[in-house]
C-alpha positions in Angstrom: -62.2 -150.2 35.0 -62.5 -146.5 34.5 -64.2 -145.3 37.1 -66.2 -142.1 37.5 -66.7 -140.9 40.7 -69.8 -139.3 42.5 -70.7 -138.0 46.0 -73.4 -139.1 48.3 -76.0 -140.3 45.8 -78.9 -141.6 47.3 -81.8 -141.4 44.2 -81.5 -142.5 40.9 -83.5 -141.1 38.3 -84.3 -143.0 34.9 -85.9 -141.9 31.7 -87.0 -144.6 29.7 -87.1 -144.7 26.0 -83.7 -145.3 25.0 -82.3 -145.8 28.7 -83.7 -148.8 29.5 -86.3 -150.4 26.5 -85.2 -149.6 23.2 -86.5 -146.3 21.8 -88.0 -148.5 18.2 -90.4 -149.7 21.1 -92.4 -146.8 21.7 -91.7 -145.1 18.2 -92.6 -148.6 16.5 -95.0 -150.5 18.7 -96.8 -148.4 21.1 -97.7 -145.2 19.1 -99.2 -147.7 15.9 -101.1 -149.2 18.4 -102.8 -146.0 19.7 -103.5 -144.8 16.2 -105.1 -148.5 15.5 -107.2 -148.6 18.2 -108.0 -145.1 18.4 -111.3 -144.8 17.0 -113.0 -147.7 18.4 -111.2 -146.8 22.0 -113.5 -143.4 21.7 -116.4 -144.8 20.5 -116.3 -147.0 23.3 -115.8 -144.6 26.2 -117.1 -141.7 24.8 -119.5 -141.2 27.6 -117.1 -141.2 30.3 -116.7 -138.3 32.0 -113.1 -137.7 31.6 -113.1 -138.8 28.2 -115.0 -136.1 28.1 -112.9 -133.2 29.3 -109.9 -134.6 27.4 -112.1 -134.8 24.3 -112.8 -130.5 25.4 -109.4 -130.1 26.0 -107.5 -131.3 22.9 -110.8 -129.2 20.9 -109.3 -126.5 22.7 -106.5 -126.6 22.0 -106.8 -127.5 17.8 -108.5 -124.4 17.8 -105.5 -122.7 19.4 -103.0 -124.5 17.3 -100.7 -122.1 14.9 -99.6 -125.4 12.8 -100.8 -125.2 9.7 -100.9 -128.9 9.0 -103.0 -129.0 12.3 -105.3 -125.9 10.9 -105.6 -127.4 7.5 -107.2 -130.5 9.0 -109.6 -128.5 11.1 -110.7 -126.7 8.1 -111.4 -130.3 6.2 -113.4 -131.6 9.5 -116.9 -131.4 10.3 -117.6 -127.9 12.1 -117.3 -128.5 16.0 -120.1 -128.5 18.4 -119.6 -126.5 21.8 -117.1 -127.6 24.0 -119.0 -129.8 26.3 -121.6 -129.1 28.0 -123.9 -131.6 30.4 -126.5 -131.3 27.4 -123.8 -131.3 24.6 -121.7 -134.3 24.1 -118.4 -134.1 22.8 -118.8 -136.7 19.3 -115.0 -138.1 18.8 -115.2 -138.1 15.1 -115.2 -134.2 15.7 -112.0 -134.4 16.9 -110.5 -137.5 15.4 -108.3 -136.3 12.8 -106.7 -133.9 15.6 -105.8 -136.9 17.4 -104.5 -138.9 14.7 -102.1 -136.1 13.6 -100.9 -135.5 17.1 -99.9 -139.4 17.4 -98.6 -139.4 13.9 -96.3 -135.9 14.5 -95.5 -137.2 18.4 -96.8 -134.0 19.7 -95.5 -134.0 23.7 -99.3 -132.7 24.9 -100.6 -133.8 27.8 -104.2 -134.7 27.0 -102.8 -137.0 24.0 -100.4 -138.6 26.2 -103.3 -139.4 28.8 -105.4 -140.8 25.9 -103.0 -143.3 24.5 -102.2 -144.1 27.9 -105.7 -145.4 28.8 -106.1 -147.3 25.5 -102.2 -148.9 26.5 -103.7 -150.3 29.4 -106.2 -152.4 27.7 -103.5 -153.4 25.3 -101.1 -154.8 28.2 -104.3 -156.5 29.8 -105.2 -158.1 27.0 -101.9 -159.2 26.4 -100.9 -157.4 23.2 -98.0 -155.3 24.5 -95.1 -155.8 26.8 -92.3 -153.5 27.6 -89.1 -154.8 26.1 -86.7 -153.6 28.6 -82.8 -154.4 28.0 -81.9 -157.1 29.9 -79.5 -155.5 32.4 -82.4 -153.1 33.5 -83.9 -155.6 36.2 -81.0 -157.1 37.7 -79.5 -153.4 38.2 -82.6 -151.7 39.4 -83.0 -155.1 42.2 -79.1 -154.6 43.0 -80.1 -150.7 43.6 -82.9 -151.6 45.4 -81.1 -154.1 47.6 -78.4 -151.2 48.3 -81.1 -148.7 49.7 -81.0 -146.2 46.9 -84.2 -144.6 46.1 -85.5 -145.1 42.4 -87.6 -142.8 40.2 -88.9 -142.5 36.6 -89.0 -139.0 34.2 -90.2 -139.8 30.8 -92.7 -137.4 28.4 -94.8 -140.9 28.4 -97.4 -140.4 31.1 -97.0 -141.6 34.6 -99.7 -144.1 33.2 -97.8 -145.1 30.5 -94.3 -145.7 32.5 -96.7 -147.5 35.4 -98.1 -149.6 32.0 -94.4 -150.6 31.0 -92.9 -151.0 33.9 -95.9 -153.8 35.0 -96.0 -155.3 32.0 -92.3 -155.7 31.5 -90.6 -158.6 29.6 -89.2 -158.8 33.3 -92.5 -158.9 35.2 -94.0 -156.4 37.4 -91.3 -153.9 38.7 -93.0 -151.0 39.9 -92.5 -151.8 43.4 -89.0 -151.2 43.2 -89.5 -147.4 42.3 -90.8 -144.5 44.7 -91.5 -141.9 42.4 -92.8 -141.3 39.1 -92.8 -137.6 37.1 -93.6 -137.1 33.6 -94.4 -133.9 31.6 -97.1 -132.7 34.4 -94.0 -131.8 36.5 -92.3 -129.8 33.3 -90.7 -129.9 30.4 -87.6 -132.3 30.7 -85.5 -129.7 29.3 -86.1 -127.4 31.6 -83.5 -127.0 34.7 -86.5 -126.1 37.4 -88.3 -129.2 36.5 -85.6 -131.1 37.9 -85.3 -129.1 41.0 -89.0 -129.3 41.2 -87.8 -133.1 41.1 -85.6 -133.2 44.0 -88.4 -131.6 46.1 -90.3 -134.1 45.6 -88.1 -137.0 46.5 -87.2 -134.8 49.5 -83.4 -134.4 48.8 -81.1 -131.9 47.3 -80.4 -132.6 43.6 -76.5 -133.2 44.2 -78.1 -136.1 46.1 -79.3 -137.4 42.7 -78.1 -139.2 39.8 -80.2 -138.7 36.3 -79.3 -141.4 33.3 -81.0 -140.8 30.3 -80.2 -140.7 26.0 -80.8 -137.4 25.7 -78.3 -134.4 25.7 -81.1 -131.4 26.1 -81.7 -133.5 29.3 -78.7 -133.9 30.6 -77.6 -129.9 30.1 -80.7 -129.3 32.1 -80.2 -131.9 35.0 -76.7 -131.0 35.4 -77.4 -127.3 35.5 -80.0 -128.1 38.3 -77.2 -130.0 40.3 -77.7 -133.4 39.5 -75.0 -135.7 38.6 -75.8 -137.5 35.0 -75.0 -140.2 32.9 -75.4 -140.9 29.0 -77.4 -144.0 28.1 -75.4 -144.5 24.9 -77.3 -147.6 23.5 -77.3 -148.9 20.0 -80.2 -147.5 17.9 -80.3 -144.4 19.9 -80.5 -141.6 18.0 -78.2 -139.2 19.9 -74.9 -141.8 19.9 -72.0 -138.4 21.1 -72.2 -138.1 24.6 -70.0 -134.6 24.7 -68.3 -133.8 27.6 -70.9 -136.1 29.9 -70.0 -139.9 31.1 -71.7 -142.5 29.1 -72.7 -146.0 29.3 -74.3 -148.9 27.3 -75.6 -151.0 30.0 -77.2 -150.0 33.1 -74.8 -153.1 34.6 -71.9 -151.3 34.2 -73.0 -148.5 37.1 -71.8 -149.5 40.5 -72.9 -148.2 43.9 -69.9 -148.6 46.4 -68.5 -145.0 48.4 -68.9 -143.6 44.7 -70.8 -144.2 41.9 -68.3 -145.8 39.0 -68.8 -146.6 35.8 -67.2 -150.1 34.5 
């Protein structure tokens, strides 16, 4: 066994797509699915309030947007009524095509993440999704559990969204078995502070922390913040070199003793 050794790690911190469901999941499944049930989602809730103000946000910010593609479609839609007012409704076909781009082009924005997220849930409690997790995830986040460590989640999905998965998995309901959750609200996952921010949160120092994930950005940016990291080199991952950074294919082969090691 060639093992890797780490000091004093008491938090483990996971992303998700590509570390421990496959990434064709979310790229193949759950974004069709939020285009597909888009419209009728909004016609549905449109008078809810905070449909509403995401409804205001995301016309905010397609007004804003310097991408032409996005600017081209706002040209072709219906002119826009006020942002919302208590008078003024927010119609959803004014926005629609907006929407449909951002899901299609897998723009990160927060608003769009929070809407997909909402129309997920009534996909996993109807029964139409479940989160395909690799079959070593459970058993190694229960053996972590068991040991004492502290779990948390960081994924550009929603803390929605990773709550959806994670309780609708193809392994039952884990979310008890992690502390914290973070997505894009606490930063951008390439950015070294938000990982510090990170640490705060959990209440340790990041050398205290141990961040697995597929991504390389990621890694450069938890390492510079003082975690230790690991890369999830799984098959159909689109980043398969790990550079200079530990990798592994199976969450199983990470063992908590004195030191972390990698089998």
């Amino acid at each position: 066994m060639n093992t890797l050794r780490f000091e004093s790690i008491s938090h483990v911190l996971l992303d998700i797509e590509g570390t421990t469901c496959p990434v064709s999941f979310v790229k193949d499944t759950l974004f069709p699915y939020a285009a597909r049930q888009l419209e009728d989602y909004l016609n549905a809730h449109a008078a809810e309030h905070a449909i509403q103000q995401v409804l205001a946000e995301l016309q905010h910010l397609w007004r804003g947007d310097p991408d032409p593609q996005a600017q081209s479609l706002r040209c072709a839609a219906e002119r826009m009524p006020p942002a919302g007012t208590k008078t003024h409704a927010i119609e959803p076909k004014t926005v629609l095509p907006y929407l449909q781009w951002l899901i299609t082009a897998d723009r990160k924005l927060t608003p769009i993440k929070d809407l997909q997220g909402r129309i997920w849930r009534e996909g996993y409690d109807r029964g139409e999704l479940q989160g395909p997790l690799f079959a070593d995830v459970s058993p190694a986040l229960h053996a972590w559990a068991a040991r004492g460590l502290v779990l948390a989640v960081y994924s550009s999905g929603s803390v929605q969204a990773q709550k959806l998965l994670y309780g609708h998995s193809s392994s039952g309901d884990l979310r008890s078995l992690f502390s914290h959750w973070f997505d894009t609200k606490t930063g951008s996952k390439q950015d070294a502070s938000s990982y510090t921010r990170i640490s705060d949160v959990m209440g340790t120092a990041a050398e205290h922390v141990l961040f697995v994930s597929d991504a390389i950005a990621e890694l450069h940016a938890a390492s510079a913040a003082g975690m230790s990291v690991i890369f999830s080199k799984r098959d159909g991952n689109p980043e398969q070199d790990e550079g200079s950074y530990p990798s592994t294919s199976s969450l199983a082969t990470i063992q908590f003793n004195d030191q972390i090691s990698i089998a």
